[in-house]
C-alpha positions as CSV (number, residue, x, y, z in Angstrom):
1,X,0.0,0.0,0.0
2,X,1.5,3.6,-0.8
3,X,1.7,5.8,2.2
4,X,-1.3,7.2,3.9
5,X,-0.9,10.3,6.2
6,X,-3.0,12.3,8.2
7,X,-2.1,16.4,9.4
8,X,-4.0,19.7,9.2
9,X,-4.7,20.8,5.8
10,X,-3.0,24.2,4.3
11,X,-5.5,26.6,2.3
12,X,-4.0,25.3,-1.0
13,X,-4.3,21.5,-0.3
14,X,-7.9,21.8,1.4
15,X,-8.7,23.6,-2.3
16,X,-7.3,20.6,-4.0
17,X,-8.9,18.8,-2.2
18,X,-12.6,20.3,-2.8
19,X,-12.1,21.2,-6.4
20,X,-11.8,17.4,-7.1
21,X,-14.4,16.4,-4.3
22,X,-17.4,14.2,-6.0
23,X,-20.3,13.9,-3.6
24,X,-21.2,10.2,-2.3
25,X,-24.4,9.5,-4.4
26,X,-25.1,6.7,-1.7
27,X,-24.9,10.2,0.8
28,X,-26.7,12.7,-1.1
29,X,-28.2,13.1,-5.0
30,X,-27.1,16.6,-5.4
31,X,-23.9,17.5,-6.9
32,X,-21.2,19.1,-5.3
33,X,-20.5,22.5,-6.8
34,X,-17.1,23.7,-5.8
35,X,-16.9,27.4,-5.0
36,X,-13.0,29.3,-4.0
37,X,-15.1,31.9,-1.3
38,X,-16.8,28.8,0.6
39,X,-14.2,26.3,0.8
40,X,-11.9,29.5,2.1
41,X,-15.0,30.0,4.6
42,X,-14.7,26.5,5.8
43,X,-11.1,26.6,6.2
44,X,-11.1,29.4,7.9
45,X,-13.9,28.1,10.4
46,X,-12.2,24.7,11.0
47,X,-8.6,26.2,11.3
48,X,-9.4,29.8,12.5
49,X,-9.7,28.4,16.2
50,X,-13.8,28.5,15.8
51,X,-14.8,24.9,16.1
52,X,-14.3,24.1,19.7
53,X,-13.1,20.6,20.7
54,X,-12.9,19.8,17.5
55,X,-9.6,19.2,15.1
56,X,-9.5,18.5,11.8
57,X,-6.9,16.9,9.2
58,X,-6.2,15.9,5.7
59,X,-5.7,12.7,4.7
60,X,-2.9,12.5,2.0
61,X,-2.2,9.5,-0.2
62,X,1.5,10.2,-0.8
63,X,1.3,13.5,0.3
64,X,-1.9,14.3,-2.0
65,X,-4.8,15.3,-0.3
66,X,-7.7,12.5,-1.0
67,X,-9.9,13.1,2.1
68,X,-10.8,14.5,5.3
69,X,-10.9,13.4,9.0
70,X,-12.4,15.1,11.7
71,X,-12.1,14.6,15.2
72,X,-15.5,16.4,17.0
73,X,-16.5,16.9,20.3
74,X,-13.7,15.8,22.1
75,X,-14.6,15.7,25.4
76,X,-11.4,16.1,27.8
77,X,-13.9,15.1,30.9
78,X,-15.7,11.7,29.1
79,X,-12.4,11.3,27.6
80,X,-14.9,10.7,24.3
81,X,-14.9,12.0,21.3
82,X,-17.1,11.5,17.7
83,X,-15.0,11.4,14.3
84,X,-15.9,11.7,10.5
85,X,-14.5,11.1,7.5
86,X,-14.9,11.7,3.8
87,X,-12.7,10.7,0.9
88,X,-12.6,13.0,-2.4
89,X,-14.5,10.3,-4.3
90,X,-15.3,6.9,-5.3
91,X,-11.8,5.7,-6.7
92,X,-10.7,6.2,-3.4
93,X,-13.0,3.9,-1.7
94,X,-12.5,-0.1,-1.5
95,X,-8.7,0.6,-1.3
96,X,-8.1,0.4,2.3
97,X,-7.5,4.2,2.7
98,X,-10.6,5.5,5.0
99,X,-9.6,2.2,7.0
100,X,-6.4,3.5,7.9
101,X,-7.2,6.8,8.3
102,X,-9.8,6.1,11.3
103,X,-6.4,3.9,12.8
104,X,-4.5,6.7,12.5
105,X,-7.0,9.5,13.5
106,X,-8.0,6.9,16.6
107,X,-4.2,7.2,17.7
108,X,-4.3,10.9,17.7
109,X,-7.1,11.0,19.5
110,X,-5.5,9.0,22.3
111,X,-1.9,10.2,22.1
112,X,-2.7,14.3,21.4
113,X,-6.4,14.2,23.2
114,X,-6.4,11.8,25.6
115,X,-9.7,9.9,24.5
116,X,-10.4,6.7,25.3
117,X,-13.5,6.1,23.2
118,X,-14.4,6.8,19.8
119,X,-17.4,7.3,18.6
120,X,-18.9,7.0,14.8
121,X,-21.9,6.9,13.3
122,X,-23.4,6.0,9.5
123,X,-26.6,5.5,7.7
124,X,-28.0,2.6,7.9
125,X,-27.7,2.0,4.0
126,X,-24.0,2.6,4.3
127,X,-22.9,-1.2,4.3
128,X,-19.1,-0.2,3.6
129,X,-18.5,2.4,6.5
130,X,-20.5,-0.7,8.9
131,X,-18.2,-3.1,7.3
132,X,-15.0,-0.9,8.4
133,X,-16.8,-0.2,11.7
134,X,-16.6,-3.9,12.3
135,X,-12.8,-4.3,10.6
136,X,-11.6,-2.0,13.1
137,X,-13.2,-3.5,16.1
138,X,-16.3,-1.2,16.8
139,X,-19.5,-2.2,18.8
140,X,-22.7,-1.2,17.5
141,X,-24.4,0.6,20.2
142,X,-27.8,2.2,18.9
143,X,-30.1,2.6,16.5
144,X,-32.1,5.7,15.6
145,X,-35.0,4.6,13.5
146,X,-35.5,7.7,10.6
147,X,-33.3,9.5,11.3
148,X,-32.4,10.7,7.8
149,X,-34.8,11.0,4.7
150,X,-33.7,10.3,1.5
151,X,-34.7,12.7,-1.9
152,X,-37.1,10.3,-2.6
153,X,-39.3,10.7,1.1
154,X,-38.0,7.2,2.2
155,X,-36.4,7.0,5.7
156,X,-33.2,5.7,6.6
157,X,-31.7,4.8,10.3
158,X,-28.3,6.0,11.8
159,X,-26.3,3.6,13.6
160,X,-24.2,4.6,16.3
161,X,-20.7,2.8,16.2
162,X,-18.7,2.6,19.8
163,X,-15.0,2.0,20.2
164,X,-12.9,2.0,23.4
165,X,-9.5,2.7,22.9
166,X,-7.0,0.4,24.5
167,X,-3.3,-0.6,23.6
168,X,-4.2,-2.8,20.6
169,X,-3.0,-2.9,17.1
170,X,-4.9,-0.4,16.1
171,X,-3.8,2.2,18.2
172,X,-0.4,1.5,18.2
């Protein structure tokens, strides 16, 4: 496997990364339009010190920027926090990547945050993200019955993934 990296985003590499973002179809139906202002808007917001508890990365496939990794509400009391994660599109998925990015953010969390559990939720249609869940070890812990609804009026659950953090191989 080529190298896969997580750290904080510059300007210019959180622009790469959105001008070649493709939206999730599985996610949402509507395109992603890329626009220079907002993206420099949500850089700003996650790096300007405006998200609270929160710390967000990159994640770079041999030092290009393929997705995004977000560690939120970290909780220095619970010692908990909630993560999410997005990859620039579909040719990115299936290869292992978003798998060893939540390793890698998981350590962080532990090693810079101090978090002992990790939390993570998807949609209940999302078979991959539940199939990583269970790679990496996670406990599903709750179900929300529909909680999101799709374009077409259907409903879909979110299942709430539960991980505690201990010294095993995947946060070493």
């Amino acid at each position: 496997m080529r190298e896969i990296t997580l750290a904080p985003f510059t300007e210019e590499q959180y622009h790469v990364f959105f001008r070649g973002y493709r939206q999730d179809p599985l996610m949402t139906p509507d395109p992603f339009v890329y626009s220079e202002e907002q993206v420099s808007m949500s850089y700003r917001w996650n790096y300007g010190g405006f998200q609270q508890h929160y710390a967000h990365y990159g994640i770079f496939l041999d030092g290009v920027p393929v997705g995004s990794f977000q560690l939120k509400r970290i909780d220095p009391e619970t010692k908990t926090c909630e993560f999410g994660i997005i990859l620039q599109h579909d040719g990115y998925k299936d290869r292992g990547i978003g798998t060893e990015a939540i390793r890698r953010g998981m350590r962080l969390a532990a090693d810079e945050f101090g978090v002992e559990t990790v939390i993570g939720d998807t949609a209940g249609r999302n078979k991959r993200m539940q199939r990583v869940f269970e790679k990496l070890g996670f406990e599903m812990t709750e179900t929300i019955p529909d909680a999101f609804e799709l374009p077409d009026g259907t409903k879909d659950s979110c299942l709430i993934w539960r991980k505690t953090l201990k010294e095993t191989e995947e946060t070493k």
